[in-house]
Each structure stands twice: as C-alpha cells, then as structure tokens.
C-alpha positions in Angstrom: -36.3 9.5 -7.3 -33.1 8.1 -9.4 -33.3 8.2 -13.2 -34.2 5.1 -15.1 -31.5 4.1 -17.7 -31.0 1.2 -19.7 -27.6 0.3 -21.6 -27.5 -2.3 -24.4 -24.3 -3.9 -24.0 -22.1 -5.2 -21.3 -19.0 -4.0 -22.9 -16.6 -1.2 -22.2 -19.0 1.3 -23.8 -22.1 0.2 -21.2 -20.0 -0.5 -18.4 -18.2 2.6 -18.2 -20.5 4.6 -19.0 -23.2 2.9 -16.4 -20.5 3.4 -13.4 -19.8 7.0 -14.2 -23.8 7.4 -14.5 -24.4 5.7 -10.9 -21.2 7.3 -8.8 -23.4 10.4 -8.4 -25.8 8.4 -6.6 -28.9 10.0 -9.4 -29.1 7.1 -11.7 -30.1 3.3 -11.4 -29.3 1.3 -14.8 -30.4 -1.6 -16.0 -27.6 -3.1 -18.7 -28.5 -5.9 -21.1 -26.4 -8.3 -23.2 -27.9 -11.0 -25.2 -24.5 -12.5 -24.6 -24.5 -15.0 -21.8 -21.1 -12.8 -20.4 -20.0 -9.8 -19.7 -16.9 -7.6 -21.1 -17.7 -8.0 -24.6 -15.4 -9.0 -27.5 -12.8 -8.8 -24.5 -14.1 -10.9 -23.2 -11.5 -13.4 -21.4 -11.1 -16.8 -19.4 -9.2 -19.8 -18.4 -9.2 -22.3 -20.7 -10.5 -25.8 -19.2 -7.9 -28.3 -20.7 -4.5 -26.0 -20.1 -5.7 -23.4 -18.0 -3.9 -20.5 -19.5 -5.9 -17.0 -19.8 -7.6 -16.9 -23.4 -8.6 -13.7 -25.1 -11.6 -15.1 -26.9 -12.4 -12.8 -28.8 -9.3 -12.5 -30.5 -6.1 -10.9 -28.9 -6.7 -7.2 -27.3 -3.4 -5.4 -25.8 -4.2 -2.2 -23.9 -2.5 0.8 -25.2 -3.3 4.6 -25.3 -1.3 8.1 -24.9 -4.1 9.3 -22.3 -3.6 9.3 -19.2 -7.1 9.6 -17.4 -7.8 6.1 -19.3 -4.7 4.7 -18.3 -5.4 5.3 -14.7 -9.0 4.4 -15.0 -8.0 0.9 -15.8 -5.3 0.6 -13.3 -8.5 2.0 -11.0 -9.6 -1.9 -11.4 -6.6 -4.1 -12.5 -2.9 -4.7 -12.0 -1.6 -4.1 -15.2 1.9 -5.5 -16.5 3.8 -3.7 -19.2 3.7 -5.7 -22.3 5.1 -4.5 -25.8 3.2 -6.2 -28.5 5.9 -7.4 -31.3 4.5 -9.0 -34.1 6.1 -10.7 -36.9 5.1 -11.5 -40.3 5.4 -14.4 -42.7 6.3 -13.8 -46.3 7.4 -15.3 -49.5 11.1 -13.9 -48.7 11.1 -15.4 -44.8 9.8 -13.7 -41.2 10.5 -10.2 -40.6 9.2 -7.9 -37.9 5.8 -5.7 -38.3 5.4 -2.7 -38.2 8.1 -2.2 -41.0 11.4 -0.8 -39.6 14.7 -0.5 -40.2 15.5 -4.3 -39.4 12.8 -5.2 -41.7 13.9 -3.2 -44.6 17.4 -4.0 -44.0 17.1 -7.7 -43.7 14.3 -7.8 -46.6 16.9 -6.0 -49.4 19.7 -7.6 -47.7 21.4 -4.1 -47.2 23.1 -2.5 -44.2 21.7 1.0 -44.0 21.3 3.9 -41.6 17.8 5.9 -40.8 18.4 8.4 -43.5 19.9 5.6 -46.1 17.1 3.7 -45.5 14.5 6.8 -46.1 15.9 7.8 -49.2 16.5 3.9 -50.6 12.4 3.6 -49.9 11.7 7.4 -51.7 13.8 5.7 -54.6 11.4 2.7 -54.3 8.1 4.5 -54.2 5.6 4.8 -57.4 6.4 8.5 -58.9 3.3 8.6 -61.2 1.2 8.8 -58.6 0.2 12.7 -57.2 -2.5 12.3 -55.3 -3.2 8.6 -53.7 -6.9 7.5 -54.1 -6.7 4.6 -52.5 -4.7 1.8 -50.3 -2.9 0.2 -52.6 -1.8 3.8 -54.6 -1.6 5.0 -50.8 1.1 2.1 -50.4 2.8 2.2 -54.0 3.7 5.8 -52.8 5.2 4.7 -49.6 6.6 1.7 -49.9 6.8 0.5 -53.4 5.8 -2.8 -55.5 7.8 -5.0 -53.8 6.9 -4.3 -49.9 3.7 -3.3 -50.8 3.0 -7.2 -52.1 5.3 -8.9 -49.6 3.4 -7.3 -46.8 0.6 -5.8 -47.5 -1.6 -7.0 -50.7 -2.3 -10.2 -49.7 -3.0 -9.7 -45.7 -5.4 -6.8 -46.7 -7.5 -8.8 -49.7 -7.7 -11.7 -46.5 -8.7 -9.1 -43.8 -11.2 -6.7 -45.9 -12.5 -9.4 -48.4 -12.1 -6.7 -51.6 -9.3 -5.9 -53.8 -7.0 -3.1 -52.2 -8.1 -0.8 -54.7 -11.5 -0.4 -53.1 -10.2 0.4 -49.7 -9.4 4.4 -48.7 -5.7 5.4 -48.6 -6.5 6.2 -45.0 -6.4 2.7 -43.4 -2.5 2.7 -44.3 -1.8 6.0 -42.8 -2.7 3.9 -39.8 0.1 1.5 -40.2 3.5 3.4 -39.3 6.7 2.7 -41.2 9.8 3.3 -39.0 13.4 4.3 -39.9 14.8 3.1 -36.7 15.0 -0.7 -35.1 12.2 0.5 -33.2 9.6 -3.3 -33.3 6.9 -1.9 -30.7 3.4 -2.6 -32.7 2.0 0.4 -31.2 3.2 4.3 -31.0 1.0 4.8 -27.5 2.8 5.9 -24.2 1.1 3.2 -22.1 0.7 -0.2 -23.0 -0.3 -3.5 -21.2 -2.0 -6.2 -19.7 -4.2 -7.0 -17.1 -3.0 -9.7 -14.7 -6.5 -11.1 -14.1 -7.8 -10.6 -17.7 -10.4 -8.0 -19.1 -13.2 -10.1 -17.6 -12.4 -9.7 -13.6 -12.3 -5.7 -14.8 -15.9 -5.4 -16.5 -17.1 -7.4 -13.3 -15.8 -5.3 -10.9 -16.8 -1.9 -12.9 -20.6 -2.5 -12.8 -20.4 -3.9 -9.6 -22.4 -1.5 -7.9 -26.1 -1.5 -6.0 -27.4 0.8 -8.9 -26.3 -1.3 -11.2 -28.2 -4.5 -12.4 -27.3 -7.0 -15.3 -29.0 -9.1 -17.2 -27.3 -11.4 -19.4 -28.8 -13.3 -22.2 -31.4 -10.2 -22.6 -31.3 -8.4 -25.8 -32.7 -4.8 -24.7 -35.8 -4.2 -27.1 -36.6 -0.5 -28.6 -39.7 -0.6 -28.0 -39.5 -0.5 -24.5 -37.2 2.4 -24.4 -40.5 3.9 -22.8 -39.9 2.2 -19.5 -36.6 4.6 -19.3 -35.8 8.0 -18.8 -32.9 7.3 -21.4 -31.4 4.6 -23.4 -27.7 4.0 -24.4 -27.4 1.7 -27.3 -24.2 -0.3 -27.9 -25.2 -2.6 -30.7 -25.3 -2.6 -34.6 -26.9 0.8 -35.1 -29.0 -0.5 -38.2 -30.5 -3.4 -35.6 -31.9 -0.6 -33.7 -33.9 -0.1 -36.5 -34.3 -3.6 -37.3 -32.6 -2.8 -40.8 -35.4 -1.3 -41.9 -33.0 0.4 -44.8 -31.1 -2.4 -45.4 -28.0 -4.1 -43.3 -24.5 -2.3 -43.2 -21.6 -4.1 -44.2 -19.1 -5.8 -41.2 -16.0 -8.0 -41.4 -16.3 -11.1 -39.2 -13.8 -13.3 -37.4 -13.6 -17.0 -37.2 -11.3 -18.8 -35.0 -9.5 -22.2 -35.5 -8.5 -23.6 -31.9 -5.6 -25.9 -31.3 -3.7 -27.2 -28.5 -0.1 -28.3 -28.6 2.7 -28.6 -26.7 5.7 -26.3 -25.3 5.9 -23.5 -27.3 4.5 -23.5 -30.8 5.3 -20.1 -32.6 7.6 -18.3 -30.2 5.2 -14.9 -30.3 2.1 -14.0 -29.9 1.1 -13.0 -33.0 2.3 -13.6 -36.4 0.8 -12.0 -39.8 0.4 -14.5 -42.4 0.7 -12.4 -45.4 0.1 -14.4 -48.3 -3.0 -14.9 -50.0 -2.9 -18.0 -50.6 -2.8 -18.8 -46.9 -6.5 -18.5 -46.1 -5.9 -17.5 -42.4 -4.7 -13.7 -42.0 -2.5 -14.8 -38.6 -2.0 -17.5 -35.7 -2.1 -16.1 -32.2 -0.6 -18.0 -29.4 -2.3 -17.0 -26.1 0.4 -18.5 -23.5 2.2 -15.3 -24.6 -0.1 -12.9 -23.5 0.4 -14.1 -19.8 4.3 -14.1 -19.9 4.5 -14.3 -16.5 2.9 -17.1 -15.9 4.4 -20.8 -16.7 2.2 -23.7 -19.0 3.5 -26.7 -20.6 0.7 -27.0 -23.4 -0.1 -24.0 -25.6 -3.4 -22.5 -27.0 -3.6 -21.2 -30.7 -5.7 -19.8 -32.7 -5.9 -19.5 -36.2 -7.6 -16.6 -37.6 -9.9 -16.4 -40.3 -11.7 -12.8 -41.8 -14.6 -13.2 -43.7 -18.2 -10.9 -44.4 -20.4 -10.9 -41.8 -24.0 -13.2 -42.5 -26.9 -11.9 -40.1 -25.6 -15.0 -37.5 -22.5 -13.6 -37.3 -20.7 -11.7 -35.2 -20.1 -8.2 -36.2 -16.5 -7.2 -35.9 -15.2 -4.5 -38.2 -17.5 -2.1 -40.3 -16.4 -2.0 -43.8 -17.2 1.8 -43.8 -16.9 1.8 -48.0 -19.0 4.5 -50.1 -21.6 2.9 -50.5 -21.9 1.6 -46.6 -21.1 5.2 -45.7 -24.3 6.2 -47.8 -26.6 4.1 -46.0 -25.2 5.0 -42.5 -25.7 8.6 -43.2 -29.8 7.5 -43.6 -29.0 5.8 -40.3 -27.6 8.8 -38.5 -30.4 10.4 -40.0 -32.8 8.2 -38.0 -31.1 8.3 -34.6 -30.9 12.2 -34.8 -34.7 12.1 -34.6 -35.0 9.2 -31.6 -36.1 10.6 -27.9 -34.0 10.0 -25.1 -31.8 7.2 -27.3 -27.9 8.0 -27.6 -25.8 5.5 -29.5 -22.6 4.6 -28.6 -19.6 2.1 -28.9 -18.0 0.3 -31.9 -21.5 -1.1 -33.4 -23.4 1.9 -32.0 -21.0 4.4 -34.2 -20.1 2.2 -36.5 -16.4 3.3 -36.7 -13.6 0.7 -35.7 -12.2 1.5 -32.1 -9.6 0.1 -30.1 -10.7 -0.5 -26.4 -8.6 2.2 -25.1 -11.0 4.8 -27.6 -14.2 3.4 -26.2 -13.3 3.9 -22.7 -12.2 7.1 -23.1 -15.3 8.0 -25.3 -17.7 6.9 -22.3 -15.7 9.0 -20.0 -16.2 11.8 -22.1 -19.8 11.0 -22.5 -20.5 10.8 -19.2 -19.3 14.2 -18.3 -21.0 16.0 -21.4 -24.4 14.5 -19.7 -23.7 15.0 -16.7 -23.1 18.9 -17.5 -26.9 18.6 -19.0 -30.3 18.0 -18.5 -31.1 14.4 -19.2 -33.2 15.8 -22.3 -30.7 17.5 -24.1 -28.3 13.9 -24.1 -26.4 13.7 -27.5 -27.7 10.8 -29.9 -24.2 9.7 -30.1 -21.2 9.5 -28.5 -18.9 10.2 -31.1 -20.3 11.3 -34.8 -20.4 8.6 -37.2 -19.5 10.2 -40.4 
C-alpha cells in the first residue's frame, strides 16, 4: 500500500515536493489549491487581447547559484538567459538599480574609478552612527542622505507601508551596491526564463499517475486524518484559523494597461518617489524578448497591507509579528504528521529559486526517515 499525502498548494513548494514524493513509486498525493490554477503567484499566461506571455502575479526571473535547482528546472523547460536590468525614476532623472558605478557617476555628475568612487561614498556616509539599528541608519552608513532619499526612502515607505525606521538594517544588506558598471539586478550564477512560461512547468511536474489535483479545493485541517501526512503551503496562522490573531503581510495590486509599440523600453522601472503612489511599472513584452508584439502589456504596481481578502504577498516579519509567529511555531511543533512549508507556510520571503531548492531538500530529509519522524517545517521560521 502507497502512503496517503495531501499538499496544500499547487505552487513550487507542493509540486516539487509531490513529484519527488511519488518518483519512488511509495506515495500517492492528493494536492489542493483553492485557486482555480496551478503554479502559484507564478503563475503565467497569454494574454487574450495581445497575446504576449503575462507574469500575473507580478514579474518572477529565475536566478540561483545552485546548480541541482538550475538543472531541475531545465529538467522541464527551455530556459533563455535573461539578465534582469532595472532602472529607477528619481527627482535627479533615471539611473540604473542596483547602484553602481554608472549610477553614482552619473548621479554626482563625476568621472570616477572603483576605488574613487568607494572612498567618495565612505566620505558620504553618516559617521555618528556605530552600530546601525535599522534600514534607514543601515543606509545613512552606506550610502549617505542624499542616495539614501533619492533611492531608497521613498520606494521602501511605498513597498513596506511604515516609516524606514521600523524596518531591520538587514533588508538593505540585501540590496548590493557595486563599484563597477556592473547593472545585472542579481549576483546569482544562473539566471532566466522559461520559453513557455512558469505555468507549462508546474503542469508538467505534477503530471504523474500518483499525482491528483484539485483546484478550487482549499485542503481543510481537519481532515488531515484521512492522510498519513500533510504538507501545508498556506498562511501558517490560517492553519490555525488565527486562533492567536492574524500575522501581518504586504499585498500587491496591479493596474493593467495596454498600449502600443513599446512603452517604457525595460521591463521594470522603480518609481522612487513617494509621492508617486505606485512603487514600479513592469512591461511584460520584455520578459519574452524573443518574441515580436506590436501592442504592450503594463502593469502598474501598487503595495499595500494585506485585509483577510487579500492576497498575501510579503510577511512583514516586524517584532511584534515575529512574537506572534513564535506562538505559531509553537503550535505547529506539537501537530501530528503536519509539516509546513513554502513562503506562507514559513513565513519568510523566498524567491522561487529558494523554494524549490527547499522542497528538494525536504524531500530527501523524509525520504531518509520514517514518515513519523517528518519535520514540522521545511525551513525554521524564526
């Protein structure tokens, strides 16, 4: 007899982790989605009116530095290299994100090399402060008042909904500053995109006789009985039915338009200012370079706090949401045969390339065990 496993979530997290599970011919799982697709926030498609390949979720570029997720992906997608170069709209004009050499030469109007430019931003950077406590001291120290503003104080009160203050100096350290002309948004050895979309993958990975799906079917707790284990990929509080109260997420809300040619020139550009209420405009025609479309799709992109309708996007993960999630980790510890996993699951903010990589990991830590001894979560929350 094959074990009996159910995955909330038709996402990278549940797929992956459901085709690992049924290869070794022991499992049969059951994944559920109140969604009425698969693939998750990456959801993708062809959009009726122009027909070019929407992310519509918002934009997600693959990129990672690990190889056994690289080639998992190429397992089920063509995948053409793409370097994601975004730009950003300031008071002082359009420069190129993440900050580099270009953009700090161009922004003081100065003609520096690597070394001039390190030591011109050190002669920039807030002295008083020893020990930075939080972004925006975090960014004083790095950058100093006037990049710090241009780029960064507006975009981050838009994209967190709180002053920078309140944020931890860690979400910077995220965001490299480079001494060289070097415009590549991300620092990862592979990067791309998937000719057919993210959709056509997700499809094909849980495409398997031991693998059912059923979509617009929200997997309830209470019958985890019916399994012999049950992954979780949603809001870890709405497995509890936020019993303890609701944890705090960032939301997305996007503004569609269609126009024609080419409207932006990019795909994405950062809208930095806060009086401009949306944080940045992607243009979707640009994710599929090589295909050709005479109209454009764009969206407009709007953050705000999550109401219980929303969709959840990015945890807040401030003190006080880090003090109830800890009575939340508390809880899942104690669950039977439940192991929480994912974005939501963990409530940590993951790109893609993470998740997958997490559910490959998972897979072969229960695969080394007996179905009893199963982590409660993929990762560790705190």
């Amino acid at each position: 007899m094959k074990h009996k496993i159910a995955i909330a979530g038709a996402g990278f997290a549940g797929a992956v982790l459901a085709r690992e599970l049924v290869e070794t011919g022991d499992f049969q799982v059951t994944v559920f989605d109140e969604r009425d697709h698969i693939a998750g926030n990456c959801f993708t498609k062809r959009d009726d009116e122009t027909g070019i390949l929407l992310h519509q979720y918002g934009p997600h570029i693959f990129n990672t530095s690990r190889k056994d997720v690289w080639d998992y992906v190429n397992r089920w997608s063509e995948f053409v290299p793409f370097v994601n170069r975004v730009k950003a709209v300031t008071r002082e004009g359009v420069f190129s994100m993440p900050i580099n050499l270009l953009t700090i030469n161009q922004y003081f109007k100065k003609r520096m090399n690597p070394q001039e430019a390190e030591d011109f931003l050190k002669n920039l950077s807030e002295k008083s402060i020893s020990e930075p406590q939080n972004f925006e001291e975090q960014a004083l120290t790095f950058l100093g008042s006037a990049l710090y503003k241009s780029f960064f104080y507006g975009y981050t009160k838009k994209q967190w909904g709180v002053e920078p203050q309140k944020l931890p100096a860690s979400i910077l350290k995220r965001l490299p500053v480079r001494f060289n002309y070097d415009d590549n948004y991300y620092n990862q050895k592979y990067q791309g995109l998937p000719v057919e979309g993210y959709t056509p993958i997700v499809q094909k990975i849980l495409k398997h006789d031991d693998i059912e799906v059923r979509l617009k079917q929200k997997f309830k707790p209470q019958e985890k009985h019916l399994y012999q284990h049950v992954f979780w990929s949603g809001p870890i509080d709405s497995y509890f039915e936020f019993k303890l109260g609701r944890l705090r997420y960032r939301t997305l809300k996007f503004e569609k338009f269609v126009a024609q040619g080419d409207f932006q020139g990019n795909p994405v550009i950062n809208y930095c200012e806060a009086e401009v209420p949306y944080t940045r405009i992607t243009e979707h025609k640009h994710f599929s370079p090589w295909e050709t479309h005479e109209k454009t799709v764009c969206f407009k992109e709007y953050s705000d706090f999550a109401k219980p309708e929303d969709t959840p996007y990015y945890p807040l993960r401030l003190p006080e949401d880090l003090t109830l999630l800890k009575k939340y980790v508390e809880l899942a510890e104690q669950e039977k045969n439940v192991t929480f996993i994912g974005r939501l699951g963990t409530y940590r903010y993951l790109d893609m390339h993470v998740v997958i990589g997490e559910s490959l990991d998972l897979a072969k830590v229960c695969l080394s065990k007996n179905i009893s001894d199963w982590p409660s979560f993929s990762q560790s929350p705190l």
